[in-house]
C-alpha positions as CSV (number, residue, x, y, z in Angstrom):
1,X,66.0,-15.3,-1.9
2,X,64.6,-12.9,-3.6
3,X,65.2,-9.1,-3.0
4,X,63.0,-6.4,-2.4
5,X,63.0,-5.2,-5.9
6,X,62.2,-7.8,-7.4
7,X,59.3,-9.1,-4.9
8,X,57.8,-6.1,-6.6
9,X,59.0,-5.9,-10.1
10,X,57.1,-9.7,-9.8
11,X,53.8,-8.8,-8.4
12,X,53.9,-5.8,-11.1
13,X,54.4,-8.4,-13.8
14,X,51.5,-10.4,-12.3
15,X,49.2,-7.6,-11.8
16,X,49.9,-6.4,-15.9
17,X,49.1,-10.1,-17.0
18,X,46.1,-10.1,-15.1
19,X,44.9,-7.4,-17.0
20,X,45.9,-8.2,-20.3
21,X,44.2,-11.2,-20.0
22,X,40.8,-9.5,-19.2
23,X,40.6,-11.4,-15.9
24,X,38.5,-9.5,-13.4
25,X,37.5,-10.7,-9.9
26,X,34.9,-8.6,-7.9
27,X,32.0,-9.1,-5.6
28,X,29.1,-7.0,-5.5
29,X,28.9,-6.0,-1.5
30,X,25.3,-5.1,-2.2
31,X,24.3,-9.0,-2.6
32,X,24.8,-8.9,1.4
33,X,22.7,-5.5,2.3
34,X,19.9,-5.4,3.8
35,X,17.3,-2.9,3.9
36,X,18.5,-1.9,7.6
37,X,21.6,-1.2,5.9
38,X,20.8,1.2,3.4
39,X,18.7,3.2,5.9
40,X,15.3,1.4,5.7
41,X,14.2,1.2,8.9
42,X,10.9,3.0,8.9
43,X,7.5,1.2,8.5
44,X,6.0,1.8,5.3
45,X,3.3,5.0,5.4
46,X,-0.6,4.2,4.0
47,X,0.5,6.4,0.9
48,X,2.8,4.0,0.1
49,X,1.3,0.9,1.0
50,X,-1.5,2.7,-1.4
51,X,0.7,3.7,-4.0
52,X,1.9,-0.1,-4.3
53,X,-1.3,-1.2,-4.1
54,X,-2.5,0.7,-7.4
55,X,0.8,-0.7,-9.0
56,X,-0.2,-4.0,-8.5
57,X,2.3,-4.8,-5.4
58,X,-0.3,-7.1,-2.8
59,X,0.5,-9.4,-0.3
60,X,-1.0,-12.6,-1.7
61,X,-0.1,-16.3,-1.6
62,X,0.3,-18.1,-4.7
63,X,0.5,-21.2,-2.8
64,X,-3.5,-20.7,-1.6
65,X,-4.6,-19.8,-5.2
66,X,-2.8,-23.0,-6.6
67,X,-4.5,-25.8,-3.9
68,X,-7.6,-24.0,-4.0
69,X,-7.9,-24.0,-8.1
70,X,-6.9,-27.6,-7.6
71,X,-9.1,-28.7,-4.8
72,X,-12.0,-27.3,-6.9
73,X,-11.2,-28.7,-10.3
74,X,-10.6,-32.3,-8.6
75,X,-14.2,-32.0,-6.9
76,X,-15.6,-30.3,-10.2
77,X,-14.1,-33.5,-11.8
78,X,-15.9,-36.2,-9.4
79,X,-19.0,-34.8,-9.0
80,X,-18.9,-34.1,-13.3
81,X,-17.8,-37.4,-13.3
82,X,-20.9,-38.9,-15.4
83,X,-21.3,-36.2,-17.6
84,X,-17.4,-36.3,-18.8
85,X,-17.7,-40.2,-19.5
86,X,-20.9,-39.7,-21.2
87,X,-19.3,-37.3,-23.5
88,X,-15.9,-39.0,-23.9
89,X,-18.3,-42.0,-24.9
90,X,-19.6,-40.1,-27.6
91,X,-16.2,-38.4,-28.8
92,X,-14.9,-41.6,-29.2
93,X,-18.0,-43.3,-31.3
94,X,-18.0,-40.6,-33.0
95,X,-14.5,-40.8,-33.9
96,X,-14.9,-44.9,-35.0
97,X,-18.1,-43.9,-37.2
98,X,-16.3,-40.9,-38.8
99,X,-13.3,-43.5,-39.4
100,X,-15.2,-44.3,-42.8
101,X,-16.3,-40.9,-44.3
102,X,-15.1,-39.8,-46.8
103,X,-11.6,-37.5,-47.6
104,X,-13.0,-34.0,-48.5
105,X,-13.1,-30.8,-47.6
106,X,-16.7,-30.3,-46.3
107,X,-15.7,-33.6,-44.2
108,X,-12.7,-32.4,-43.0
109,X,-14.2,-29.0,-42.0
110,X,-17.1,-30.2,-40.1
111,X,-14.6,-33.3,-38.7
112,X,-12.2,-30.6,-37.3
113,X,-15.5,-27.9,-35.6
114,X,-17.2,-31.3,-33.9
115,X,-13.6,-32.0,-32.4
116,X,-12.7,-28.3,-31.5
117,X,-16.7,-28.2,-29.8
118,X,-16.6,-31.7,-28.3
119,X,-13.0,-30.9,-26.2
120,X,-15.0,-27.0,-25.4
121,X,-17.5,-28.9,-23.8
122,X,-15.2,-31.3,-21.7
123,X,-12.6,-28.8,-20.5
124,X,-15.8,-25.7,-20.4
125,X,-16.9,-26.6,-17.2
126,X,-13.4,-27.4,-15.5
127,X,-12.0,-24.6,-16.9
128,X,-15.1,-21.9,-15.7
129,X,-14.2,-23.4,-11.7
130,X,-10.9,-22.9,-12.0
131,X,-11.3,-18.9,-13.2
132,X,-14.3,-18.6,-10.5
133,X,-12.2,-19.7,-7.7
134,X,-9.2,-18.4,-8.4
135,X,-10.9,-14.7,-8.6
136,X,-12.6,-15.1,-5.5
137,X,-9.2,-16.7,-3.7
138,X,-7.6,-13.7,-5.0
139,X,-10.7,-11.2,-3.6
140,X,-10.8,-13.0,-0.6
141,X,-6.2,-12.4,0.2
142,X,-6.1,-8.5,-1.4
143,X,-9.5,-7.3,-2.0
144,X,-11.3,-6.3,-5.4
145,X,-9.3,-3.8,-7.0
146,X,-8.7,-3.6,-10.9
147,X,-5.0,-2.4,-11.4
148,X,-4.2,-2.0,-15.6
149,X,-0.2,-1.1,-14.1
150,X,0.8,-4.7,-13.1
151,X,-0.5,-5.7,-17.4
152,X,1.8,-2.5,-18.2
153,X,5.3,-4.0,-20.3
154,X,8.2,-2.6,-18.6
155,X,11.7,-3.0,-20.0
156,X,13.2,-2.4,-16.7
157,X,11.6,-5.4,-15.2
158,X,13.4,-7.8,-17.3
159,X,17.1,-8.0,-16.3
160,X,20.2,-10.3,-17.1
161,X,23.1,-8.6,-15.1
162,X,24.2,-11.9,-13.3
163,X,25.1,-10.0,-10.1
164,X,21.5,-9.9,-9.7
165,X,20.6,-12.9,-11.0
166,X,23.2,-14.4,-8.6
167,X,21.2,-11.8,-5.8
168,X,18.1,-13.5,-6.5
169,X,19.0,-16.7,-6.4
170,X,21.3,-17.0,-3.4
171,X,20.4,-14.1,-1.2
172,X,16.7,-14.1,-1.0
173,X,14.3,-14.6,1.8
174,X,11.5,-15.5,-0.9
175,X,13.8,-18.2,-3.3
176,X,14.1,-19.8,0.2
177,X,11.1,-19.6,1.3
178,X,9.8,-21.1,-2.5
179,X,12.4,-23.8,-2.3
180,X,11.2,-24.9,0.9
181,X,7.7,-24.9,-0.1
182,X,8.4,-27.0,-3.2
183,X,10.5,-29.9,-1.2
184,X,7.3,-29.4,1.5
185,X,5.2,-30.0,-1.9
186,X,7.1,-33.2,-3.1
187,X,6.9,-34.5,0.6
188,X,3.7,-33.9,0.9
189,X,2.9,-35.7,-2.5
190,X,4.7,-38.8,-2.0
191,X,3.5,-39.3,2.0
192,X,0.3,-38.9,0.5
193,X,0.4,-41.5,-1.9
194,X,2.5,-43.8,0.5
195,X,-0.1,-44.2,2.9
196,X,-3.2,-44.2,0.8
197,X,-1.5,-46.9,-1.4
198,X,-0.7,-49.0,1.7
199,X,-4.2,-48.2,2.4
200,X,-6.0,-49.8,-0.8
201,X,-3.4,-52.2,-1.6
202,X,-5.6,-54.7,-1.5
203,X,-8.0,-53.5,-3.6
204,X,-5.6,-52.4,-6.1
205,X,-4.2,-56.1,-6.4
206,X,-7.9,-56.9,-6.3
207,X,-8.4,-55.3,-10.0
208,X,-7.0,-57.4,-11.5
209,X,-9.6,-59.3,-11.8
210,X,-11.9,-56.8,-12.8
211,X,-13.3,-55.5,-16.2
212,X,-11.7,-52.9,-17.6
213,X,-14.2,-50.1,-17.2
214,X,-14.4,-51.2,-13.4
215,X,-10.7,-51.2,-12.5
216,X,-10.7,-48.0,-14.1
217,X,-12.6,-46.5,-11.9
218,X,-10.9,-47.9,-9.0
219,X,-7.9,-46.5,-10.1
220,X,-9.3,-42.8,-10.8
221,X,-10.9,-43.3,-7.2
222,X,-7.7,-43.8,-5.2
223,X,-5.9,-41.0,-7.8
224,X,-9.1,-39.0,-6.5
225,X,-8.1,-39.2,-2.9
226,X,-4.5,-39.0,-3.5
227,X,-5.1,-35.6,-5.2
228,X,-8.0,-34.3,-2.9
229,X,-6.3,-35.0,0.6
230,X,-2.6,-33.5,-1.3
231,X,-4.7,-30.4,-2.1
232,X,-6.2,-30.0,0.9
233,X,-2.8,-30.4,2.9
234,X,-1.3,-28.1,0.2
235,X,-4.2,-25.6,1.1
236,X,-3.4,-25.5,5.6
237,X,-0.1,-24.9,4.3
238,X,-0.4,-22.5,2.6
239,X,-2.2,-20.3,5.4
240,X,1.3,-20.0,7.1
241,X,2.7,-18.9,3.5
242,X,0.1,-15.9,3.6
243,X,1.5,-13.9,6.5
244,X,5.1,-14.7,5.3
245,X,3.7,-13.1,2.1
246,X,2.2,-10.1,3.9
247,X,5.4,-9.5,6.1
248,X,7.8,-9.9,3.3
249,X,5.7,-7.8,0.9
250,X,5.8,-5.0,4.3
251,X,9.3,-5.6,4.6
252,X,9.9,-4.6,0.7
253,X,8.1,-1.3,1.5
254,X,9.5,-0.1,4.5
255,X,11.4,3.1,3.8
256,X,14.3,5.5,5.1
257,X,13.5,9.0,7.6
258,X,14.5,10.9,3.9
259,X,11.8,8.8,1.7
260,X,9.3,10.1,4.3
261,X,10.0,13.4,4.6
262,X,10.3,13.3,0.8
263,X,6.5,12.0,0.4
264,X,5.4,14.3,3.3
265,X,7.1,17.4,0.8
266,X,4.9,15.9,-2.0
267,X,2.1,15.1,0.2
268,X,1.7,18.0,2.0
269,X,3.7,20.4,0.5
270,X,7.5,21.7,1.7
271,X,7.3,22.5,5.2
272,X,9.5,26.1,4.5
273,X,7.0,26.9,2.0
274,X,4.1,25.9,4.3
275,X,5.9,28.1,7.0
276,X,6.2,30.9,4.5
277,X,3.0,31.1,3.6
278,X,1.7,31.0,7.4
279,X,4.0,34.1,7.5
280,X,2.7,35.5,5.0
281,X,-1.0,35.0,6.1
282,X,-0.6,36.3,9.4
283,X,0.8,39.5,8.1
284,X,-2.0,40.1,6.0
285,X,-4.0,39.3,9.1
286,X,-2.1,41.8,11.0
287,X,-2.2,44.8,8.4
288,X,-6.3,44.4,8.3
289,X,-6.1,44.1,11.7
290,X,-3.9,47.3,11.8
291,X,-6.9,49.1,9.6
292,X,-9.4,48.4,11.9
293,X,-7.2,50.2,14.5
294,X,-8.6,53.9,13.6
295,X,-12.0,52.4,13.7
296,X,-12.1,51.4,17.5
297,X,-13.8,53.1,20.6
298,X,-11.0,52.4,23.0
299,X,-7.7,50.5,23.5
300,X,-7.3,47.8,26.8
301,X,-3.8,47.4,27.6
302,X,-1.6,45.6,30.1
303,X,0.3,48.0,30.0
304,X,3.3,47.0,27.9
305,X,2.2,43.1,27.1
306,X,-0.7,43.3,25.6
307,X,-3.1,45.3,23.9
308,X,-7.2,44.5,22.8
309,X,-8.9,47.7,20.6
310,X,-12.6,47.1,21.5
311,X,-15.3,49.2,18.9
312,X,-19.2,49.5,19.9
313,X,-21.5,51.1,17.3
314,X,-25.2,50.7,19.1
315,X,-26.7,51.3,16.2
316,X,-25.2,48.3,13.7
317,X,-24.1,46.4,16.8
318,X,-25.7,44.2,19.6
319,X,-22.7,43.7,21.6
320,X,-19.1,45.0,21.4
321,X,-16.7,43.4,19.8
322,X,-12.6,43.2,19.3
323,X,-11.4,44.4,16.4
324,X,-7.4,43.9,17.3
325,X,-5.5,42.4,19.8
326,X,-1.8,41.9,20.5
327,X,1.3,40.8,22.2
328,X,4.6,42.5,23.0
329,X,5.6,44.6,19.7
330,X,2.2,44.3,18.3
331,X,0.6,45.7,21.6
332,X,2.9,48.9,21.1
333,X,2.1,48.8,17.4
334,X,-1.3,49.1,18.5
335,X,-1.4,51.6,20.8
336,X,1.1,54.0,18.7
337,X,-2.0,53.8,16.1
338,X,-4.2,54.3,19.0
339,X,-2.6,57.9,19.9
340,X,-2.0,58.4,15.9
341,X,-6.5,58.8,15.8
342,X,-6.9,60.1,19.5
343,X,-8.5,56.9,20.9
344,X,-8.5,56.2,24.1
345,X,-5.9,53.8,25.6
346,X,-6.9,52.3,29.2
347,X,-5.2,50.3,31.8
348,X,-6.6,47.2,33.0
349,X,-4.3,44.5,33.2
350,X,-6.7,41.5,34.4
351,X,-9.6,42.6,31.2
352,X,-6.9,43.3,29.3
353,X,-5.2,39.6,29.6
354,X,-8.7,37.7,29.8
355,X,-9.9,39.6,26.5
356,X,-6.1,38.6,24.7
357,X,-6.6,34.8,26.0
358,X,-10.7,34.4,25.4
359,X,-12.2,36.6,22.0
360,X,-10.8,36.4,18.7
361,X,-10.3,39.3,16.6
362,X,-14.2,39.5,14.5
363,X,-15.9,38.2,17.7
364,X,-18.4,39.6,20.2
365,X,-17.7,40.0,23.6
366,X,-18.7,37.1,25.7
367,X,-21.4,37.3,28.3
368,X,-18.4,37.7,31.2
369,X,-17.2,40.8,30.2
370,X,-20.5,42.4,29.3
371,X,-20.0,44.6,33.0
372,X,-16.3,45.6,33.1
373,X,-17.1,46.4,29.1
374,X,-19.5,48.7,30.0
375,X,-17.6,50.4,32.8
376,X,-15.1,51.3,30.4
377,X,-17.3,52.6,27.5
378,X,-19.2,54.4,29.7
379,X,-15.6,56.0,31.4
380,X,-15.1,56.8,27.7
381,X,-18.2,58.4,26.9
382,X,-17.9,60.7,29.4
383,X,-14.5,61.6,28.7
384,X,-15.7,62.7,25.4
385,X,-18.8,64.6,26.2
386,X,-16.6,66.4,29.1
387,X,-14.2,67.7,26.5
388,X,-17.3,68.6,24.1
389,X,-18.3,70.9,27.3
């Protein structure tokens, strides 16, 4: 039995070969997070769905692009079908009548140009469907939208650390998904051919007594169908890939409460600084408002709550209008520069809390008030004229 001290004086020993030798094991937790884990909860915002958009980062299936190019170029290929032969035809007795011609360069040149034109014009035609359809495929998923990012060469894209190799390969909704699809595929593929093979057997053992150009034909025939009915399978399976696309892609954008509030700083500006300048507004607001003060006829108060300084020049104005208004401290403030100019400061609590709540500072007074107005300019014009007298 071994004692304590040397139970440890071992696993010291152990531990110091372990790391003389170089030998590390470690697991990178991160393999296992998810984005709930690192605080993504949040559904992405339209700036950022936008934003990933212009980068080039689109729902799409790949899946639909692929049977639809394919479906296309098979069709393109049947109903082509005469015009290809005709000009395979000639390819070919060209080739045998050129077998004769002279070595030289000239020949050789003018050789090498009919080849290079003869295979433009075969694969031309094939080649044009499969761009067309693969465009509109791709209009039809995410929309026309020219983004020069996605073509932009990033170094950062291309990694080799094998903890994210290893990420990618085990821990991923989308290998699994793409692994799946691919045995689908191969299923697919072979059921096809199973069944339409069982299906024309007889006519397959039938060639046999055919010509050549004949049981050609029957054989690109049943390939045909074997490739047309594949695609189009490959195609109402690929629908269900879409919106696994578009949720995936949603789920790689969703975001954590401090992304948002960092895009709603860039967006709309930092909310202190937004505060601060509404501060800083309303006291500009408030000193004008203060100038204007001197300027009134007379001063509506509450008496303590609020204040409304009302001015009426008949000569520049139609109606009467409120040049200042306020609550609590700026009611006082108001009526201190009231008594400051000798203007006249009147209690009326109900006008005084109907003017605060309905007119603006700058407006006219509204049709409503146009009596108790009155009332309370005339009061004031008679006040001055009796201390005229």
């Amino acid at each position: 039995m071994l004692n304590k001290e040397e139970l440890y004086s071992n696993l010291i020993s152990c531990k110091d070969q372990y790391i003389d030798n170089d030998i590390h094991y470690s697991i990178d937790l991160q393999l296992f997070a998810k984005p709930e884990d690192e605080g993504r909860t949040e559904e992405p915002t339209q700036y950022k769905i936008r934003k990933a958009r212009e980068e080039g980062k689109v729902a799409r299936s790949q899946e639909m692009i692929s049977a639809v190019v394919l479906l296309g170029s098979f069709i393109a290929l049947w109903l082509l079908g005469d015009y290809l032969m005709d000009k395979m035809k000639k390819i070919f007795q060209s080739s045998i009548i050129n077998m004769d011609m002279p070595f030289t360069e000239g020949n050789l040149n003018y050789y090498v140009s009919n080849s290079i034109w003869s295979l433009v014009e075969l694969s031309a035609p094939i080649f044009l469907v499969s761009i067309v359809l693969a465009f509109l495929v791709n209009v039809v998923q995410v929309g026309f939208q020219f983004t020069p990012k996605s073509m932009k060469f990033e170094w950062k894209k291309i990694s080799f650390t094998a903890n994210k190799m290893f990420s990618k390969i085990f821990f991923s909704k989308q290998t699994a998904m793409n692994l799946v699809k691919s045995i689908l595929k191969v299923g697919v593929v072979l059921a096809v051919t199973y069944v339409i093979l069982q299906w024309k057997q007889y006519t397959i053992i039938s060639t046999i007594n055919m010509d050549v150009a004949k049981s050609f034909a029957t054989h690109s025939e049943i390939a045909f169908y074997i490739a047309v009915v594949s695609c189009i399978i490959f195609l109402v399976l690929s629908i269900p890939d879409y919106f696994f696309q578009k949720i995936e892609h949603l789920e790689t954008l969703k975001m954590s409460r401090h992304e948002i509030k960092e895009e709603r700083k860039d967006t709309e500006g930092d909310p202190h600084i937004k505060q601060r300048l509404k501060e800083r507004q309303r006291e500009i607001l408030t000193r004008r408002m203060m100038d204007e003060i001197p300027k009134a006829d007379v001063v509506i108060t509450n008496p303590t709550h609020y204040a409304v300084a009302i001015k009426y020049d008949s000569d520049k104005m139609a109606v009467p209008m409120v040049v200042a208004k306020g609550r609590d401290y700026i009611a006082l403030k108001i009526k201190e520069i009231a008594k400051e100019n000798d203007i006249y400061i009147i209690e009326n609590k109900p006008l005084a809390q109907s003017l605060f709540a309905s007119v603006e500072v700058g407006e006219e007074i509204p049709e409503d008030f146009y009596q108790a107005i009155a009332e309370v300019l005339a009061f004031v014009i008679r006040a001055r004229e009796a201390i005229k007298v």
